[in-house]
C-alpha positions as CSV (number, residue, x, y, z in Angstrom):
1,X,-34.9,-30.1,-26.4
2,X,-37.4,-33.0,-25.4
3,X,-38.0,-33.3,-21.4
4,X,-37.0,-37.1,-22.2
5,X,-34.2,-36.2,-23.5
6,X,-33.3,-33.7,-20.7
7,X,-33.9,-36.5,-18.2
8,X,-31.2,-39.0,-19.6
9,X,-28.8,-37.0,-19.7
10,X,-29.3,-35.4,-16.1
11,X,-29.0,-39.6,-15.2
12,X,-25.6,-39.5,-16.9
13,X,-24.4,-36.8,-14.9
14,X,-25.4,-38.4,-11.7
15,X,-23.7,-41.6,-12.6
16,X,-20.3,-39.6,-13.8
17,X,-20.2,-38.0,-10.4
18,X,-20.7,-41.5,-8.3
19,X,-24.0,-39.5,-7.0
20,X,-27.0,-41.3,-5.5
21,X,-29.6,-40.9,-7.7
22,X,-32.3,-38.4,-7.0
23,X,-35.9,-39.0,-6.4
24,X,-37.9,-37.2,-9.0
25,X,-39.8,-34.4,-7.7
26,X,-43.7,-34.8,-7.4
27,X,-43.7,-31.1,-9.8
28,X,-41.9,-33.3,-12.3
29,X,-44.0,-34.4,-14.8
30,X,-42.9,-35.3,-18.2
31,X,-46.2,-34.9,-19.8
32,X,-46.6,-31.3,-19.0
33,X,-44.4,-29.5,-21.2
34,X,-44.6,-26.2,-19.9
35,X,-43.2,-27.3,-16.8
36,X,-39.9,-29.2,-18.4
37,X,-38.1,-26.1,-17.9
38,X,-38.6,-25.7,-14.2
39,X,-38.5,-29.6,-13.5
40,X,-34.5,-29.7,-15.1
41,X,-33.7,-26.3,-13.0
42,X,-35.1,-28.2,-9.7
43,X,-33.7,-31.5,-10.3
44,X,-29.7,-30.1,-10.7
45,X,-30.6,-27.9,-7.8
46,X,-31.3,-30.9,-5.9
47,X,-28.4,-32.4,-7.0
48,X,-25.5,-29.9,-6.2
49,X,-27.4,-30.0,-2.4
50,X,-27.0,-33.7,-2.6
51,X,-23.4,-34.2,-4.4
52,X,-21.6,-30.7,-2.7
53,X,-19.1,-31.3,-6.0
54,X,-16.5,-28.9,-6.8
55,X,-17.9,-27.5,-9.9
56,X,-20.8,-26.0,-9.5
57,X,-23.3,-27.1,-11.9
58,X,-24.8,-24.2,-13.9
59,X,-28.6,-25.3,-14.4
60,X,-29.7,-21.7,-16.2
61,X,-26.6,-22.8,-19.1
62,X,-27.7,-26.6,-18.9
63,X,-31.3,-26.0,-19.4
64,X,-30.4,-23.9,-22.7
65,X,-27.8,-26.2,-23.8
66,X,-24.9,-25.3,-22.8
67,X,-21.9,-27.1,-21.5
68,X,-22.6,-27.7,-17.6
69,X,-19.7,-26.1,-15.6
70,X,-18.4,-24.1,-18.8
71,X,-18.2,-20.2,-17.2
72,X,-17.1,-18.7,-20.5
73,X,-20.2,-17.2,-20.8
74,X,-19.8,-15.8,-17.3
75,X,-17.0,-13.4,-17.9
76,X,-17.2,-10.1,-19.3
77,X,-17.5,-9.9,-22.8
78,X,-16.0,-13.5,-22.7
79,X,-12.9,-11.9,-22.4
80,X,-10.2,-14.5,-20.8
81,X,-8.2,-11.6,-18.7
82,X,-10.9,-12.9,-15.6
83,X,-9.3,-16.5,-15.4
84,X,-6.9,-17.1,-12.6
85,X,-3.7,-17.3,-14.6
86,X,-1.2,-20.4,-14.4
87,X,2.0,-20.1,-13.0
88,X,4.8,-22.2,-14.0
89,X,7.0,-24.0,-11.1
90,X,10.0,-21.7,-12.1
91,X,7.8,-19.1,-11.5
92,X,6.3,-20.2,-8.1
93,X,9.7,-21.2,-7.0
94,X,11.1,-17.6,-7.7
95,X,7.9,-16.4,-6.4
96,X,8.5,-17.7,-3.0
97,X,12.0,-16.3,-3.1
98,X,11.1,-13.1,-3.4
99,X,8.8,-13.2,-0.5
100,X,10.7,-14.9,1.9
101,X,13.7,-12.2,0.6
102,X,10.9,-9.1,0.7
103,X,10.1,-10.4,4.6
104,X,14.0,-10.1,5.6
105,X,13.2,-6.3,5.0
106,X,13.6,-4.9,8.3
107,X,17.4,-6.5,8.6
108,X,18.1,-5.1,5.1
109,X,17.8,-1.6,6.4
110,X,19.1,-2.1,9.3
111,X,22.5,-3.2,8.0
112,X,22.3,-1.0,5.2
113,X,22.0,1.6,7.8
114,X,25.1,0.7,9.8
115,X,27.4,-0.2,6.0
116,X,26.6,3.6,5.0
117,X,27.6,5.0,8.2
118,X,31.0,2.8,8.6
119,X,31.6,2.7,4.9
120,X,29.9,5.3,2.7
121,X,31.3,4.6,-0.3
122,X,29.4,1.5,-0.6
123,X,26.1,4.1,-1.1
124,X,27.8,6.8,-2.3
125,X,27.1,6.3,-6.1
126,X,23.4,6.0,-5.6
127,X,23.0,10.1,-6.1
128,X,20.0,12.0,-6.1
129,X,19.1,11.1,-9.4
130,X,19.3,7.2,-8.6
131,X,16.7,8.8,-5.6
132,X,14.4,10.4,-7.5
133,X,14.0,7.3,-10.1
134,X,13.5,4.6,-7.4
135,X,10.9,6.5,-5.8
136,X,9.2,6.8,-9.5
137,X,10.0,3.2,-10.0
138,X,8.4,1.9,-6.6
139,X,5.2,4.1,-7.3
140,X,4.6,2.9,-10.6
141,X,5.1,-0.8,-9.1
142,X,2.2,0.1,-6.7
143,X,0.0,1.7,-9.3
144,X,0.3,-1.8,-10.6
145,X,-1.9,-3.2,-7.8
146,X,-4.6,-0.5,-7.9
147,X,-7.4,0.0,-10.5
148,X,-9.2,3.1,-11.2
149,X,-12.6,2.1,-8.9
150,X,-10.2,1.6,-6.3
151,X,-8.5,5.2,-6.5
152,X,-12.1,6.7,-7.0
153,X,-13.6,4.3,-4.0
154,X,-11.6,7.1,-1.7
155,X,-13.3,9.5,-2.3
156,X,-16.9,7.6,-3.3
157,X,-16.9,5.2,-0.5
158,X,-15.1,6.4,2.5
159,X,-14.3,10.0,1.9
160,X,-14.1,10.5,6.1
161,X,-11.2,8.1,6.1
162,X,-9.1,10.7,4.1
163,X,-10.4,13.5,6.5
164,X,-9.5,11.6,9.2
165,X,-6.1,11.3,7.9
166,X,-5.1,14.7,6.8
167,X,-6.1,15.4,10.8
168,X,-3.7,12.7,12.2
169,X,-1.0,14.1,10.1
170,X,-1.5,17.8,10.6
171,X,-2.5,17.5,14.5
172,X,-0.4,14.8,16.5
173,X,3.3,15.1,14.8
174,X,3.0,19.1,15.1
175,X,1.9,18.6,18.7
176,X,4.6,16.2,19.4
177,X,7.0,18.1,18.2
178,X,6.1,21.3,19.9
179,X,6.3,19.2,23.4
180,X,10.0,18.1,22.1
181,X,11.6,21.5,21.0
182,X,10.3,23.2,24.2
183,X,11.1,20.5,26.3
184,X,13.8,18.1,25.7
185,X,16.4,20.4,26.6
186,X,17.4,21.2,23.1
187,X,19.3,24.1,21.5
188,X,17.5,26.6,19.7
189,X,18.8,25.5,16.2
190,X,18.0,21.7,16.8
191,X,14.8,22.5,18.6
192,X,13.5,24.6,15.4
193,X,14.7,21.4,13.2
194,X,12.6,19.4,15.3
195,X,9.9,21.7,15.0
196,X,10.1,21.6,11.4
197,X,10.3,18.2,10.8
198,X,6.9,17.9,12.4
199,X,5.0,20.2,10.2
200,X,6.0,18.8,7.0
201,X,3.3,16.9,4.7
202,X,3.5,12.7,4.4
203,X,6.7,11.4,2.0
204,X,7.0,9.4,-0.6
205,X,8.9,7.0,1.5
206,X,5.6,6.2,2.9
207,X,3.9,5.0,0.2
208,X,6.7,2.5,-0.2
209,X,6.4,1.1,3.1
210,X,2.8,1.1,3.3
211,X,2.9,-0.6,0.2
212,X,5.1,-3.3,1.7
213,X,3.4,-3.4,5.1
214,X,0.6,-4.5,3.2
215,X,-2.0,-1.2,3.8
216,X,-4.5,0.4,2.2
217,X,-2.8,1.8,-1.1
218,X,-5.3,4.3,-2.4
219,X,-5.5,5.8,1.0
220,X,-1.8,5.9,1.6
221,X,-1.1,7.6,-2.2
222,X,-4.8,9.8,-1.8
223,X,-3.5,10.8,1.9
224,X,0.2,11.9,0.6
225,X,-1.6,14.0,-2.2
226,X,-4.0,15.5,-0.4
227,X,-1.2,16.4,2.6
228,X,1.5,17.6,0.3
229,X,-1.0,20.1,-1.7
230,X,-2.0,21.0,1.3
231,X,1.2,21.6,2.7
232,X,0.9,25.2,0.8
233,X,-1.4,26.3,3.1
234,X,-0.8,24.5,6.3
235,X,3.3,24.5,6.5
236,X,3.8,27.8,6.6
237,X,0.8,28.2,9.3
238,X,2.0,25.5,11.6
239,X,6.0,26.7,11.5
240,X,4.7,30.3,12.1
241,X,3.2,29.1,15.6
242,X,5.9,26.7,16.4
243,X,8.8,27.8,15.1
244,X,8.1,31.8,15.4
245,X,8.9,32.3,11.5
246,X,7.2,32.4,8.3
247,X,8.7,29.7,6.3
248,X,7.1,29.7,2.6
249,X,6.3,26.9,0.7
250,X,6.9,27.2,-3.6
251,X,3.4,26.0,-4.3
252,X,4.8,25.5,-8.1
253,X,7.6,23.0,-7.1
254,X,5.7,21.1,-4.8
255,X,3.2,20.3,-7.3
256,X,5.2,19.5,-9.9
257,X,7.0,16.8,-7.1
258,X,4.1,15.2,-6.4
259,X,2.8,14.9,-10.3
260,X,6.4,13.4,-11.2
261,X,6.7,11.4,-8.1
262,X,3.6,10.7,-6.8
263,X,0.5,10.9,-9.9
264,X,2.4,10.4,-12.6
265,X,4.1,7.0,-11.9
266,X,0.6,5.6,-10.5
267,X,-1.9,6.3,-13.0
268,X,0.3,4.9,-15.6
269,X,1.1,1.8,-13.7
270,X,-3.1,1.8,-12.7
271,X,-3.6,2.0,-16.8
272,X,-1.2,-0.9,-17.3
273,X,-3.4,-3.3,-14.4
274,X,-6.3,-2.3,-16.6
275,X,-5.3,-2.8,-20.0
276,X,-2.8,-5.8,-19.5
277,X,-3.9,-8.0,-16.3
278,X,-2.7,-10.9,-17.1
279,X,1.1,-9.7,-17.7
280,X,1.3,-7.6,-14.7
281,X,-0.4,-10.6,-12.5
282,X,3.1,-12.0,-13.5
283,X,5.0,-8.8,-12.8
284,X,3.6,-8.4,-9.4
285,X,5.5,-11.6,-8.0
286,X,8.8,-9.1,-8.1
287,X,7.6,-6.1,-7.3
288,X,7.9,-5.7,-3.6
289,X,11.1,-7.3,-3.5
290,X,12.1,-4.2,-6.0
291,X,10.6,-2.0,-3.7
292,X,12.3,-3.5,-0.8
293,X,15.3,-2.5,-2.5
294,X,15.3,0.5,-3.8
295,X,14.1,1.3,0.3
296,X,17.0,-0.1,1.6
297,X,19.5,1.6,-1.0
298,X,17.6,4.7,-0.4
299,X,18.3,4.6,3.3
300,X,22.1,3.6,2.7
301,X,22.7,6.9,0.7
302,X,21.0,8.9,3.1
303,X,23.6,7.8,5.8
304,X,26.7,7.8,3.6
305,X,26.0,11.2,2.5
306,X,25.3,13.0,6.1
307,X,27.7,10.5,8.5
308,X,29.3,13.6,9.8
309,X,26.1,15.0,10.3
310,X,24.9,12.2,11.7
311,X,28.1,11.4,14.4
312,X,28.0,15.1,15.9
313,X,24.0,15.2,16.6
314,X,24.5,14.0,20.1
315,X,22.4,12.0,22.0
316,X,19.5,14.2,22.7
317,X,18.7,15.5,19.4
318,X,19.3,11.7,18.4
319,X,16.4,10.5,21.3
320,X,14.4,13.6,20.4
321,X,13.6,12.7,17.0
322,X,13.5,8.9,17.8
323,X,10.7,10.0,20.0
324,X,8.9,11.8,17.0
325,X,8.6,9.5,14.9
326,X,7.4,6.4,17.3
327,X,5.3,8.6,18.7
328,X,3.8,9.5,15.8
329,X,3.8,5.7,14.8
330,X,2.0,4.7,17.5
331,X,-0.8,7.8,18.1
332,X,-1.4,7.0,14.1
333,X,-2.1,3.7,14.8
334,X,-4.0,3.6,18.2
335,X,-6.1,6.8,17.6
336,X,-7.5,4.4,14.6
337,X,-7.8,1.3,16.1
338,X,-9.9,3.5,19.3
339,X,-12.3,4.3,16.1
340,X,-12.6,1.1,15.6
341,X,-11.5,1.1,12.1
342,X,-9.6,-2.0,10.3
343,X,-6.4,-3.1,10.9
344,X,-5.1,-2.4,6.8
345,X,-6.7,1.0,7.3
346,X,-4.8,1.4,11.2
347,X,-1.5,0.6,9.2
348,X,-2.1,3.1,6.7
349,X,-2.9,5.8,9.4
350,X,0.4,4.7,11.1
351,X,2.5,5.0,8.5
352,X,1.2,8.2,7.1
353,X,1.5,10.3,10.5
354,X,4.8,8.7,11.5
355,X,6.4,9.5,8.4
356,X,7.0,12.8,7.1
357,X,9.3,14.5,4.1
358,X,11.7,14.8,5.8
359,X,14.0,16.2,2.9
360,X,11.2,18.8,2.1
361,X,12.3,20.1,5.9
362,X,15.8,19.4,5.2
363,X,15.3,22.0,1.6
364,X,13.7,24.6,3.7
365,X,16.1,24.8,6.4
366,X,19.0,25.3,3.9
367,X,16.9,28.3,2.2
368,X,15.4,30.3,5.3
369,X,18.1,29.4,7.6
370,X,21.4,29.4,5.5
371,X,23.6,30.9,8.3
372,X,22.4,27.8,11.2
373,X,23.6,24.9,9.3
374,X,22.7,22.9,12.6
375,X,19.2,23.3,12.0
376,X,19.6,20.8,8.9
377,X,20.5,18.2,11.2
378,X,17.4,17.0,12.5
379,X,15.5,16.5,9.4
380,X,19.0,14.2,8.2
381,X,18.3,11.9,11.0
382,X,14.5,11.9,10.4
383,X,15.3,10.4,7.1
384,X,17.2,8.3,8.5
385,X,15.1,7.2,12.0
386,X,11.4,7.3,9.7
387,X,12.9,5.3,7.2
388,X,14.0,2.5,9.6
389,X,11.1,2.3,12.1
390,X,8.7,1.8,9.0
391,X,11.0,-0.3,7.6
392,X,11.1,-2.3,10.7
393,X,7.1,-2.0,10.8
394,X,6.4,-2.8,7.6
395,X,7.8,-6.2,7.7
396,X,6.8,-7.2,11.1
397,X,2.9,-6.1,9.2
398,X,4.1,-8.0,6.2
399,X,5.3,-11.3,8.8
400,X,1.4,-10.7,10.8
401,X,-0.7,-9.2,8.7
402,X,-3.9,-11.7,7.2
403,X,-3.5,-12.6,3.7
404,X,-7.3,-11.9,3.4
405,X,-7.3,-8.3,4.4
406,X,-5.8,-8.0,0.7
């Protein structure tokens, strides 16, 4: 294309966008051919200084011919799955719905909480099996809001931010817990529940309330992982010094709950982000609220099915394991924020430590202690008191948290 040629149209442009026009540079000599090129590139730079319009102008495409502000060519492999997709106002109304309903979250558990334990048959139908398929349902709703660099960025980018975590959750909650059973006046059945509880890797649960608390996903799934596999090695360990029995692990079984639960529902949900953006941007405006209930039926069930378990605790053992857990809450979260790391990744840390499997404990006190029922009691109301304190944190992060830190 002429330099001429070039010119007019670069005056058309100025006139369309009510511009000033721009006082040729000195370089800018039409003659000289073999500076057109460089002329055209300094003139638009000159004007995007001098208009500041919203569309960028692109002077690299203008000077080959192609449509000024067009950013097809920008995308990779012109693929259209990078553009911002348009909601409709159905779906931005429902969109803000579900927020305002996924913020509510705290007072859902809360008064699912108190329904199970004055009427259980309201929760009573949601069995194990309804359990089991909510978790799977929630992770696979998170693996919808990963991608694959982000799983691998653990491990790439800030492998010390798992370490860090797997010695939060192996160190303060076991520490805490010790301090409890030895010195909250306890029986010897409830103090050994209590002891227990503490030792036991990070749940499923929190993954959920991370996810809804708005923390660092890959770390929260990566940390549960990492802590449940490792629960082979470090649960039996830990009980032996606290507890003052061997309690074994079945390495098999706990594998093949965190693959079904844990792996499993992510990476398939991560594959369906990659292959099929657009359609699960759409998807993700639901999600949490789907989380948020699945949580609070979750929690319901767990009361209804152990409300006489629940009633003749007592108020000690109920105190003790409220302790625990805000403890662990808290040491999680301050112990991170001392290191001075961010506030997603704090969150995460909190979370992970103050939440524990609680129905892992709960499954080995029914096999190595079948003839102390009592000892089951204490992991029952961790369920329970884990499940509502993140619940309760989760939405006050949700309420605070910066929508940038996203």
């Amino acid at each position: 294309m002429k330099p001429a040629l070039l010119q007019r149209r670069l005056a058309g442009l100025r006139t369309h966008l009510l511009l000033p026009a721009a006082p040729r540079p000195a370089a800018c000599n039409p003659s000289i051919r073999k500076r057109s090129k460089s002329c055209v590139e300094a003139a638009c730079r000159r004007l995007s200084k001098q208009g500041k319009s919203r569309q960028p102008l692109v002077c690299a495409a203008s000077a080959a011919g192609a449509v000024p502000g067009d950013s097809s060519g920008s995308s990779k492999g012109g693929s259209s799955s990078s553009e911002p997709v348009v909601f409709s106002p159905l779906e931005q109304r429902l969109g803000r719905l579900c927020k305002t309903l996924t913020t509510l979250f705290p007072l859902w558990v809360v008064g699912a909480a108190l329904l199970g334990f004055h009427h259980p048959p309201a929760f009573l139908w949601f069995t194990d099996t309804y359990v089991t398929w909510s978790l799977i349902f929630c992770m696979l709703a998170m693996g919808l809001t990963l991608t694959f660099e982000e799983i691998a960025s653990v491990f790439t980018r800030s492998p010390q931010l798992l370490l860090l975590g797997m010695v939060l959750q192996y160190s303060v909650l076991p520490l805490i817990g010790f301090a409890i059973s030895r010195h909250w006046g306890l029986s010897s059945s409830l103090a050994i529940g209590v002891a227990l509880v503490s030792c036991m890797p990070g749940g499923t649960a929190s993954n959920i309330v991370a996810y809804i608390a708005r923390g660092d996903m890959p770390l929260s799934i990566m940390m549960t992982t990492a802590s449940t596999i490792m629960a082979v090695f470090t649960t039996p360990l830990l009980t032996s010094l606290l507890v003052g029995t061997l309690v074994a692990v079945d390495a098999r079984a706990m594998f093949l709950s965190v693959l079904q639960l844990v792996l499993a529902p992510v990476i398939v949900g991560t594959a369906a982000n990659q292959l099929f953006p657009r359609a699960v941007q759409r998807l993700r405006i639901y999600t949490p609220l789907a989380a948020t209930a699945a949580v609070v039926m979750i929690v319901g069930s767990m009361i209804a099915t152990n409300v006489s378990v629940v009633a003749a605790s007592g108020l000690a053992i109920i105190t003790a394991v409220l302790t625990l857990h805000s403890c662990g809450f808290g040491l999680g979260y301050f112990i991170s924020k001392g290191l001075g790391l961010s506030d997603r990744v704090c969150r995460t840390n909190a979370i992970e430590v103050g939440m524990q499997s609680s129905a892992l404990a709960a499954v080995l006190a029914r096999k190595h202690f079948p003839h102390d029922p009592m000892i089951v009691a204490p992991c029952v109301l961790s369920a329970c008191t884990h499940a509502t304190l993140g619940s309760l944190l989760a939405g006050y992060w949700n309420l605070t948290s910066k929508d940038e830190e996203q």
